[in-house]
N, C-alpha and C positions, 0 to 999 in steps of 0.2 A: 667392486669393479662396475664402473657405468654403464649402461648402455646404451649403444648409438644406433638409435633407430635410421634406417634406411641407407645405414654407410657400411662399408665393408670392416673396415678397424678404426682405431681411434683417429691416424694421423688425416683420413677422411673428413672425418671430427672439425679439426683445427685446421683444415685444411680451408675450411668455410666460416665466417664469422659464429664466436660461440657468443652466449648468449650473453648481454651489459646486465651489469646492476638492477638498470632499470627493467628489461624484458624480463629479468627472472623472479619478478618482484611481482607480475603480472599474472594473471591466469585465465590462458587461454578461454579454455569450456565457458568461464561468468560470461568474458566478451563475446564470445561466439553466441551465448543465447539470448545475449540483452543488448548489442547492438543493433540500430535499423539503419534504412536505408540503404540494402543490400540491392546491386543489379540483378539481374537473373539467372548471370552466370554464377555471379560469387554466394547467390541463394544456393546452388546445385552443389558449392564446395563444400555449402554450412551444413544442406540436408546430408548429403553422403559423411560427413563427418560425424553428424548425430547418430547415423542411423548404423555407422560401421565403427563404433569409436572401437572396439578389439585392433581394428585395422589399421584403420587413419594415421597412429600414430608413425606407422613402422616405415609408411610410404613416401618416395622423393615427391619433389616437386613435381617431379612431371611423371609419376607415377599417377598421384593426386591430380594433375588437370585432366589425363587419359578417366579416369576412375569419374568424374565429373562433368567430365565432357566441356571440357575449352581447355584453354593455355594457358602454359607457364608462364606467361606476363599477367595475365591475371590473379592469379593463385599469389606472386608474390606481392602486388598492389590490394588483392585480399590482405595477405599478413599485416603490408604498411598502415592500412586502414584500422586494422583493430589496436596498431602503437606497437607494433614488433618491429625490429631493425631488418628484419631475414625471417624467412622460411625457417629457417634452423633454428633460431630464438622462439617463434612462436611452437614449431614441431617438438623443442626441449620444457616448454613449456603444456601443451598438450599431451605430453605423456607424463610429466608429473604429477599431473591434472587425475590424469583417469588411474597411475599406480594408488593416488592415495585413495580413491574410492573404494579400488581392489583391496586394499590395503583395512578397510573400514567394513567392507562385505558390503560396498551400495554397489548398487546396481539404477537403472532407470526403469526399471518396472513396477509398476502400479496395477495388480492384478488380484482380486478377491479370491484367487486359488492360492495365492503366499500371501497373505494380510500381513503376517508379522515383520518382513521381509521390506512390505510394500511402506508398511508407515512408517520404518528405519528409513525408507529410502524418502519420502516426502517431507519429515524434517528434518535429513539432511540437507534434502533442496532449500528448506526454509530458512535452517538459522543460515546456512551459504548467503544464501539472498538477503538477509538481514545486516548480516557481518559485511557484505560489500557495500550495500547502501552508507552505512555505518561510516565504513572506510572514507568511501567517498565525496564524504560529506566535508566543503571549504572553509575552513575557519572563519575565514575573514567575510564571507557570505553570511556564515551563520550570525556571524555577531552582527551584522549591518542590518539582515532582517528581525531580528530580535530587538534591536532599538528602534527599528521603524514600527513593528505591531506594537512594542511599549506606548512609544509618542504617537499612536493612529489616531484620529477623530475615529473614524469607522474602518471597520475591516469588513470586507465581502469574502468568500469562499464561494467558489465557483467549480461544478464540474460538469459533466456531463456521460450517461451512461451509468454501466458500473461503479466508478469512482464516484457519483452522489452520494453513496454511504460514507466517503472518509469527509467530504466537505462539511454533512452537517454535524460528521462527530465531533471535526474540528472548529464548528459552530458552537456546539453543547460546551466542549473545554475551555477556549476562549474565554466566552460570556461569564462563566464560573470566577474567573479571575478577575472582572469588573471589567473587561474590554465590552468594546459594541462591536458586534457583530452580526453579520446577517449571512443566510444561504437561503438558496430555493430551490427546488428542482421543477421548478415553472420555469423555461430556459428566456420568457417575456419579462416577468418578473426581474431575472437578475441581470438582462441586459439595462429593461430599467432603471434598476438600481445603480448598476455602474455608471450611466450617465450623470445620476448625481454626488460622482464622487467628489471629490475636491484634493488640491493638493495637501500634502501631509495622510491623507488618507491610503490604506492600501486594498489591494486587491488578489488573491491567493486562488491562482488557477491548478487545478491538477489536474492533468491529461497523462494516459498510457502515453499514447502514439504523440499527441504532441502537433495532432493534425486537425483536432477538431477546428469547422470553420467557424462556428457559434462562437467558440472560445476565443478564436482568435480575432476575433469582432468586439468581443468584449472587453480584448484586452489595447486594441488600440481604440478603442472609446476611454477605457482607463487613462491610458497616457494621455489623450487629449485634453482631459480634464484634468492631467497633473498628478495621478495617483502615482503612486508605487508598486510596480508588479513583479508580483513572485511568482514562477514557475516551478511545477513539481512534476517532472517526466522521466521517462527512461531514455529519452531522446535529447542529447542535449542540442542538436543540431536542427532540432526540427522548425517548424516556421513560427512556432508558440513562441518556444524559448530563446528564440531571435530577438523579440519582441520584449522578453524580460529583463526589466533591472534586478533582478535575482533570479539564479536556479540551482535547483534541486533535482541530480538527479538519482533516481529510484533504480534497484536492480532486478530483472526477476528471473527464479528459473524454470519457469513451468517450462519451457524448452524442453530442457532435461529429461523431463517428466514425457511428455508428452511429441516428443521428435519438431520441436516447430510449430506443429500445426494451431496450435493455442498456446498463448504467450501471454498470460496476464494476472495477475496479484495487485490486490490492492494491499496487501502488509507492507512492503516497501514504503507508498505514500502514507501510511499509517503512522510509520514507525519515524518519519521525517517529522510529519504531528506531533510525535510525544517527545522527538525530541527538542521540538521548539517551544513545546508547552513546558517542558520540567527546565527548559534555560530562562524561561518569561516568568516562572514564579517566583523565585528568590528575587529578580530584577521591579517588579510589581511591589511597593509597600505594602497595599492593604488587601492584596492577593487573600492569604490564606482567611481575611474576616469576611472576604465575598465570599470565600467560600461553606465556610459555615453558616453566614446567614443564608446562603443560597438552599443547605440542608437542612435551616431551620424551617424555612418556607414550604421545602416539599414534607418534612415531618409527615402532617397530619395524611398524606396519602400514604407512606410506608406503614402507618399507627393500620390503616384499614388495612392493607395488606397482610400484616401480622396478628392482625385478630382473624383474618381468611383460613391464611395459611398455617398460623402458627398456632395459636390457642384451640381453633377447633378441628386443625387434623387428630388430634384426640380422639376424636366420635367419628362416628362412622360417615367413610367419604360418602356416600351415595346423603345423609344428611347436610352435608357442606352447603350445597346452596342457600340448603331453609335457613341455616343457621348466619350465614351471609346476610342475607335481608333481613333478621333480627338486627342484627350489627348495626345497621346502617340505617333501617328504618326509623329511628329513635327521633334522627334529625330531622324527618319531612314532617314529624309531628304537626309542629306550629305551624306550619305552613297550609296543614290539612283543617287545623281549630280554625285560623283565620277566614278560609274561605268556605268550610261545611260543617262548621262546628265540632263539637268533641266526641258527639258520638258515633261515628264514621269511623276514628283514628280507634277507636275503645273497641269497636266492632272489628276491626282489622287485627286489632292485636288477640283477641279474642279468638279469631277464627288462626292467626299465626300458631296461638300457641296449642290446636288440636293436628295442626301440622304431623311434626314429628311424632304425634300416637298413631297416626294412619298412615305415614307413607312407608 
């Protein structure tokens, strides 16, 4: 048997539109924490809903604008905003929302007194926010930007903040597959750089909020010069991706987690990265030989690494260091004969090797 939050019986129910295909398809809580551009009123609907979801779901519309403090004309331009038909469609879908949590034992608590409790419930948030990105993602976008980085002269990654770390990872990836690419988190640097972009060229901004004004300077210097811009936001409205010939947009739910007051994951634009990256490699001919040459080049630094870590954690760590500049010191040799001659380097080694009897 159903139940009909906030009506008295069923024919209540149906007595108001129930919910399309479409609205039931949707869920609630993602849009509620990952939409912006919220007034100040319909902010008060979002916090009281975070902060009561045991409640929220049970209550009418004008239960909910009392509880919020404004009106029933806004609560329901609330619902139409987030892509619900009605109040009722989003209210049937916010309570399916939180039975399957109940259902799951999440809760929204992140608290070092339940650890075990707390990190069921953070990667629940995660793979959620993962799986909706995922979802959300436009075919026909995907494959247009995947032909455009294919055929790029140059690709720029560009962020700002926080998100610097997905730009130059998706720097690092790129480059590995024979693309040119550049990032900087000099924000002079990659305005510069954008200026010499040229057509056929692109440009890969990722902004949370979608408001940076940096970014968004950068990206109508891009068009000026004829590039290609892709956006990567949670906002697909925002004045960034206005501006974009592509976007991307990311979900998050630290919401959930956290009642609103911090809202921000960089896994989402992460996870838009790898999946552009694993559609660009089969698409790339000689991808997977850039990529081995690329690991034959770094070789000799992983070779030191595993004589560090690997051959002489053997012996005792407090020796690791002395045994480290053994390693390594072999090669300054020549370098030492050329300019002091040999017995300096014969002296060093000498004194290296009474090391490990005294320390």
């Amino acid at each position: 048997m159903p139940v009909y939050y906030g009506m008295k019986n069923e024919s209540d129910f149906h007595a108001n539109q129930e919910p399309s295909m479409t609205d039931s398809s949707k869920s609630a809580l993602s849009l509620i924490s990952t939409h912006k551009g919220y007034s100040d009123s319909e902010q008060r609907i979002v916090d009281y809903i975070l902060e009561h979801q045991s409640e929220a779901p049970r209550l009418t519309a004008a239960q909910l604008s009392r509880a919020a403090a404004t009106s029933e004309a806004t609560v329901s331009r609330f619902c139409r905003k987030l892509g619900f038909g009605s109040f009722r469609s989003f209210q049937f879908s916010l309570a399916r929302d939180l039975e399957s949590q109940r259902n799951e034992g999440l809760t929204d608590e992140v608290s070092l007194d339940n650890m075990e409790q707390s990190l069921k419930n953070i990667l629940a948030a995660k793979v959620s926010e993962l799986n909706a990105t995922i979802d959300g993602i436009d075919h026909d976008t995907l494959a247009a930007v995947v032909h455009a980085l294919k055929n790029a002269g140059v690709i720029e990654f560009a962020a700002v903040g926080n998100t610097n770390a997905v730009a130059l990872d998706a720097t690092f990836k790129f480059s590995q597959l024979g693309l040119r690419c550049m990032a900087s988190t000099i924000s002079e640097t990659s305005i510069g750089f954008a200026l010499t972009l040229r057509p056929g060229d692109v440009i890969v901004l990722i902004s949370n909020s979608g408001k940076s004004r940096r970014l968004n300077r950068m990206a109508k210097a891009a068009r000026g010069c004829g590039a290609t811009v892709v956006v990567i936001s949670s906002d697909s409205k925002s004045p960034l991706a206005r501006l974009a010939d592509y976007t991307f947009n990311t979900v998050n739910h630290e919401a959930l987690l956290t009642t609103g007051d911090f809202a921000f994951s960089k896994m989402s634009a992460t996870m838009i990265i790898e999946v552009i990256y694993n559609f660009l490699l089969p698409e790339i001919e000689d991808a997977r030989e850039h990529i081995s040459y690329y690991e034959e080049l770094i070789q000799p630094d992983k070779v030191v690494e595993q004589t560090f870590w690997g051959a002489d954690k053997r012996r005792s760590p407090r020796n690791w260091p002395i045994y480290y500049v053994l390693s390594v010191w072999p090669n300054h040799i020549p370098k030492i004969e050329k300019t002091a001659g040999v017995l300096p380097a014969v002296f060093f080694l000498q004194f290296l090797a009474w090391l490990p009897i005294v320390y």
